[in-house]
BAROKE-629713 format. One record per atom (N, C-alpha, C): x negated, y, z negated. Coordinates in steps of 0.02 Angstrom, whole numbers, plus 50000, padded with zeros to 5 digits. Last residue first. Example, Ala and Ser with C-alpha at 12.3 -4.5 7.8 and 13.67 -1.06 7.14 Angstrom:
493584988849646 493164994749643 493555000249606 493404971649610 493854977549610 493404983549610 
//
This chain:
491384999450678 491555004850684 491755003750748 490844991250594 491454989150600 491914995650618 489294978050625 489764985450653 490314984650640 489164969750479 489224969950529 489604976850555 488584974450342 488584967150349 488544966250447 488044991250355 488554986250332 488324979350379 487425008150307 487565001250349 487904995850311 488475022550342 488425015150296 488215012450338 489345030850432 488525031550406 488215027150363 490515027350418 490215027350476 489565024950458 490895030650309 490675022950295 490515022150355 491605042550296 490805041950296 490425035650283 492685040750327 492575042450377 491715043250383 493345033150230 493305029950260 492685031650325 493145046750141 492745039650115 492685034950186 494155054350210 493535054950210 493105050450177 495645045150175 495165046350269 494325048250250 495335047850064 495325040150098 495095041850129 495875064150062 495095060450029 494795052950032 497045059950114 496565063950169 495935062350138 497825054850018 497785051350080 497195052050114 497735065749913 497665059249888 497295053649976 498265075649994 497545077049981 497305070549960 499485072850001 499215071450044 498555070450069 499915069849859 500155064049892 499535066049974 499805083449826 499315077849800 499495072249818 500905089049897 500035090849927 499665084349909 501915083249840 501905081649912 501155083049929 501835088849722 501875083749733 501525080649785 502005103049734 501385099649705 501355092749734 503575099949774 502895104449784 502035100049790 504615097849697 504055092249732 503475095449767 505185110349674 505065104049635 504485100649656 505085118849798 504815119149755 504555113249699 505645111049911 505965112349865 505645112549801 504555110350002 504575104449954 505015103349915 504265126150010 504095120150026 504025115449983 506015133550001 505355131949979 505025124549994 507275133950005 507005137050055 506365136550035 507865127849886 508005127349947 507665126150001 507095127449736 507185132749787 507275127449842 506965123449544 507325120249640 507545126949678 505845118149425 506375125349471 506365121649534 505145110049324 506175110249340 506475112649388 503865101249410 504305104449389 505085105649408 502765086149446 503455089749454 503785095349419 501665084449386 501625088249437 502385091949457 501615073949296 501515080149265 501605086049327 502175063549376 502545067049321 502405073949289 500935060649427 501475063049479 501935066049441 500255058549320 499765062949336 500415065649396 500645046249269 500505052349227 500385059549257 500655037249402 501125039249360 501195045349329 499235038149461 499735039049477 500555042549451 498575028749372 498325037049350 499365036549390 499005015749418 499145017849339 499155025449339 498525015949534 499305015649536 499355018449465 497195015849515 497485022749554 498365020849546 496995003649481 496915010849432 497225013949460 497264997149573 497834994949511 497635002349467 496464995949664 497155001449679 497384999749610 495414991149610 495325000349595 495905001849632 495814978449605 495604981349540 495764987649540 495634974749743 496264975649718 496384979249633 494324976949748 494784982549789 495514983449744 494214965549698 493634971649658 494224979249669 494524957249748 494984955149681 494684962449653 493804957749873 494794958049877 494794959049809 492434953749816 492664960049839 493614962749851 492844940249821 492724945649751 492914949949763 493014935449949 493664937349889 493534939049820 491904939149988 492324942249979 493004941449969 491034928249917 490934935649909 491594940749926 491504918049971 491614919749911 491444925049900 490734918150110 491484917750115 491914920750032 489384930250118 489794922250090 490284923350102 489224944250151 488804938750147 488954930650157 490184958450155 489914951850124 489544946550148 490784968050227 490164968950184 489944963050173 492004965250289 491504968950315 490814968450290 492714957650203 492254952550258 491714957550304 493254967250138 492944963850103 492594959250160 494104972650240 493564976350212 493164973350189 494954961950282 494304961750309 493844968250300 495754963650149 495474958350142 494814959750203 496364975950170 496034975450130 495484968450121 497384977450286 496704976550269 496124975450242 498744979350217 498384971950253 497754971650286 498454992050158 498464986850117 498104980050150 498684998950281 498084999950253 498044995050204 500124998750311 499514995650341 499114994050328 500675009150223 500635000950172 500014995950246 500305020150298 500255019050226 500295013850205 501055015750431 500345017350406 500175016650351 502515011350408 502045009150441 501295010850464 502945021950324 502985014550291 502535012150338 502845032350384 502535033250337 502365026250309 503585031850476 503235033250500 502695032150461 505065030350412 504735025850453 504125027050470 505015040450318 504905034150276 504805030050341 505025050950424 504625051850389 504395043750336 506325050350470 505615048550516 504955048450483 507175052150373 507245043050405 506615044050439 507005065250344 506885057750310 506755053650323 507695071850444 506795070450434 506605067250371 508765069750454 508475065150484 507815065950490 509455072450315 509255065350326 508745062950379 508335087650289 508985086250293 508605077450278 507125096150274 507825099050219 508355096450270 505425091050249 506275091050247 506625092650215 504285098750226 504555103150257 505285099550247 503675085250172 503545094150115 504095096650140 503815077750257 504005075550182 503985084550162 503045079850387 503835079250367 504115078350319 501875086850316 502195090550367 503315087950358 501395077550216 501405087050211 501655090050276 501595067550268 501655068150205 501685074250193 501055066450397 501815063450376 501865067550317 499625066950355 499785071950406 500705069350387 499275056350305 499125062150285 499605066850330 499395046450372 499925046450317 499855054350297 498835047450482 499345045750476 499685049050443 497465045150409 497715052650436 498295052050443 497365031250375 497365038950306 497855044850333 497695025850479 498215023250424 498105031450379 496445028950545 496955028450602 497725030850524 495485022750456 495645031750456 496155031750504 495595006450470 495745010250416 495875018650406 495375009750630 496055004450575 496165008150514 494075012450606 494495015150644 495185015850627 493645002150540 493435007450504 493875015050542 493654990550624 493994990950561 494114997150516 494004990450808 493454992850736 493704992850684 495154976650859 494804984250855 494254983850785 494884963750845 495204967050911 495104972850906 494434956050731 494214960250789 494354963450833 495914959450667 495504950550683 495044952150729 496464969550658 495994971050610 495534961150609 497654965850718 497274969750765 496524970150725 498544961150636 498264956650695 497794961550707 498574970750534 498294962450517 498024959550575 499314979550595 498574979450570 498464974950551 500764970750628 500064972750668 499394974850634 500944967350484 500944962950523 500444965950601 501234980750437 500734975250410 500554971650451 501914987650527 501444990650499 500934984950485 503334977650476 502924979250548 502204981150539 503244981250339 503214976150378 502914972750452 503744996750334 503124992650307 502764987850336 504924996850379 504175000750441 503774997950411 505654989850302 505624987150376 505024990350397 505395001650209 505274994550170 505054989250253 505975011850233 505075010350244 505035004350231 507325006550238 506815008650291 506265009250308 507495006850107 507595002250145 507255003650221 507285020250064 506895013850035 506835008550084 508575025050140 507745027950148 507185022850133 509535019450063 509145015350137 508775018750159 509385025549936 509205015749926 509125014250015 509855037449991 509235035149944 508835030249967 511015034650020 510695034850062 510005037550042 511545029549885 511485025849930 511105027349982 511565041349837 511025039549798 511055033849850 511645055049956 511835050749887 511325046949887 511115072549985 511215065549991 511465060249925 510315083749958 511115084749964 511415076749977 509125086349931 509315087749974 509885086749995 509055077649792 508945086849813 509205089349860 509245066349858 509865068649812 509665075449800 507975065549905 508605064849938 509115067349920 507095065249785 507105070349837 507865070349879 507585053249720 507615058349718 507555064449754 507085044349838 507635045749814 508125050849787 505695046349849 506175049049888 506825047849878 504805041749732 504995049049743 505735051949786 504245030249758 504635030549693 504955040249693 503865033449875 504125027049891 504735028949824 502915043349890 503435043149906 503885038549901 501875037549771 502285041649780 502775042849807 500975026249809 501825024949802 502085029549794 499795034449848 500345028549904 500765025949890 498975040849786 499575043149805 500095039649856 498075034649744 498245037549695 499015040449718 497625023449836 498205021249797 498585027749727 496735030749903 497205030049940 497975027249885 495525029849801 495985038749813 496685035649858 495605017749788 495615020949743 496175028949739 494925014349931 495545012449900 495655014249855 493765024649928 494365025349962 495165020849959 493035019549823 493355025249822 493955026249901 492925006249915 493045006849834 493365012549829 492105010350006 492935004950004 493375006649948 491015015149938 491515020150000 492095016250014 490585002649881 490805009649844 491165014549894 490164997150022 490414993349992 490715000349933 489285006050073 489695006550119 490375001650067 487875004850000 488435010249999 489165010150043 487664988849913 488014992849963 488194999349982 487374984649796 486844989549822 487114991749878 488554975849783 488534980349718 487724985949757 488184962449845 488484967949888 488484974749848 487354957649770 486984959549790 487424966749843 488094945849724 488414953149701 487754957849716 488534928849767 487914934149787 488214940949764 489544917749665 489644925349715 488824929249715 490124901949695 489664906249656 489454913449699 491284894949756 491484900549703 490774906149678 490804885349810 491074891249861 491004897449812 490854874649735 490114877349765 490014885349780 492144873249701 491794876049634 490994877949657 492654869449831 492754875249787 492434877649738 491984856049824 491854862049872 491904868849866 493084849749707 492214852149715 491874855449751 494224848949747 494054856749708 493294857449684 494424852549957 494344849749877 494084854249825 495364866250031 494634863150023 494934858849951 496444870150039 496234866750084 495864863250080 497634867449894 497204872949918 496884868749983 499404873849897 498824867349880 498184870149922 500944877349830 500324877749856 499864874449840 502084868949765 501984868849822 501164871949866 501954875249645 501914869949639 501484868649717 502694889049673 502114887449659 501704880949658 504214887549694 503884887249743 503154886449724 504824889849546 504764882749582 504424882649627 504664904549525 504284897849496 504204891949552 505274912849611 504634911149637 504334905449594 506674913049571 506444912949643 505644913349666 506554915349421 506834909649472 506644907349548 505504926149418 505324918849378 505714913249406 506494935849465 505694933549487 505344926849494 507364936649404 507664933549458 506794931249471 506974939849271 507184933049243 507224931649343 506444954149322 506164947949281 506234940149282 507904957949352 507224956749399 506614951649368 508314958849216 508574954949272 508154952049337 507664969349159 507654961349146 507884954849159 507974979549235 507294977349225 507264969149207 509244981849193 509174978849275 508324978349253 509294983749068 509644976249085 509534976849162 508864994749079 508584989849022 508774983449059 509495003249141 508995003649161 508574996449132 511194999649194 510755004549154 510095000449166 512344994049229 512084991049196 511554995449146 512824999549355 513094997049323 512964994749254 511545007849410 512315008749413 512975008449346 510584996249420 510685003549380 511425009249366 511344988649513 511114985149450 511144993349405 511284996149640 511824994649605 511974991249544 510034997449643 510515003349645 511215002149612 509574985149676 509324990049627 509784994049612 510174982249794 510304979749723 509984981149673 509594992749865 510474992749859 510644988649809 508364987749869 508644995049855 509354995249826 508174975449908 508134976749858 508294983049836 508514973250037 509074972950024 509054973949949 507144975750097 507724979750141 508154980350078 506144969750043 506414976850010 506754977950071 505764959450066 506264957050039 506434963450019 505024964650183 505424958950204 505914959450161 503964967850103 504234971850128 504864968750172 503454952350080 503694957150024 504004965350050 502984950550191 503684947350176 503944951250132 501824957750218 502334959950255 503074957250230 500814949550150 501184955950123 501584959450151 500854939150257 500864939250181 501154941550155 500504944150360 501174942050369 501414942850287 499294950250331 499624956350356 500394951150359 498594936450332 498794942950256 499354948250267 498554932850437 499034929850385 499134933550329 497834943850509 498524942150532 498704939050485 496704942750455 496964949950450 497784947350457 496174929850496 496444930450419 496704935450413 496074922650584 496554926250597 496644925750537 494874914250593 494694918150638 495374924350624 495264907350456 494664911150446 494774916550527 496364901750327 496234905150373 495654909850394 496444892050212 496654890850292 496564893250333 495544901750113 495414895250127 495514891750183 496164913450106 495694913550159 495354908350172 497334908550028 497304911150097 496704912050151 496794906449910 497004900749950 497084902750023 
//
């Protein structure tokens, strides 16, 4: 429906889009925190649940699409001719590798925190912090990704970023305030790259319907990389805690494959130079 209203400033409505949802994680930490707290893990899951279903049922109704739904059903038929793209598979793997390690920190730093001698509250406003850098983050790469810059720029501008945050101020902190610079710095590159996703898909495509295939294709291969994610960040952590070690040993591993995860984006992104594509988006 979104790219239905919006065509010259679609980076910008997406980037507001998914910026709200970083909007509503300032104050979701602390009621997370305090649901677990109190309650344990079962009954704050199913709380979120039941609040979800309150606070977003009723509003659905309310969306309506621009176009009639015969125009729509013209719009809908998809040219997949983009599938011979190379530059279209270099999106692909690079959202893929980028989502293998882009919630990591997010579901990590808490813990880490409390390694580092912190409570669990100042946990929940680490969270809370990327959650605000998120936002921001979104909201400009959205605007700026409406031509105003190269897209492909946009997108390795966000990899290296993150890359470089991730193994320098995440591996090396051993207090709060290379925390706080690290989830700001980190929230506003790393989730950037999300509110792009949509004019990746206008990079390559053909039709207007083409690329919200392509969005639903992208959005497909972060959903893998969030799944591996899990198994694969769990198996990485070990028991032993050194201090004076990078990462506090524990998170070790961690922190590399959070960065190598980032830096193998940048290089997908960085050989979609050499792609041709729909239009320059270099």
């Amino acid at each position: 429906m979104v790219n239905e209203w919006w065509v010259a400033r679609r980076g910008l409505a997406w980037g507001i889009l998914l910026g709200s949802s970083g909007a509503s994680g300032v104050a979701y930490p602390f009621i997370n925190e305090a649901l677990l707290h109190k309650y344990g893990y079962k009954t704050t899951l199913r709380a979120m649940a039941v609040a979800s279903i309150i606070m977003t049922g009723p509003l659905l109704p309310s969306m309506k699409r621009r176009l009639p739904a015969s125009h729509t059903n013209a719009l809908a038929r998809t040219d997949w001719s983009f599938l011979k793209k190379p530059i279209f598979w270099l999106y692909i793997l690079s959202t893929m590798s980028q989502s293998l390690g882009f919630y990591l920190p997010s579901l990590y730093l808490p813990s880490y925190a409390a390694t580092v001698g912190l409570s669990s509250r100042m946990g929940a406003t680490l969270i809370a912090l990327m959650n605000v850098s998120s936002v921001l983050g979104q909201f400009t790469y959205g605007y700026l990704s409406d031509g105003r810059f190269p897209l492909n720029a946009l997108l390795l501008s966000t990899m290296l970023v993150s890359t470089i945050v991730a193994l320098t101020l995440w591996g090396l902190a051993k207090s709060l305030a290379a925390l706080v610079v690290f989830a700001i710095i980190y929230g506003f590159f790393a989730y950037a790259y999300l509110a792009m996703r949509v004019r990746m898909g206008t990079a390559v495509a053909t039709e207007q319907s083409d690329s919200m295939t392509m969005f639903c294709l992208f959005s497909f291969a972060q959903g893998i990389g969030n799944v591996l994610a899990g198994p694969i960040s769990s198996a990485l952590l070990i028991s032993d805690t050194n201090n004076h070690d990078y990462g506090y040993t524990r998170y070790k591993a961690l922190v590399i494959f959070t960065g190598a995860a980032m830096s193998a984006s940048a290089v997908f992104i960085a050989l979609s130079y050499l792609a041709p594509s729909k239009r320059n988006t270099r």
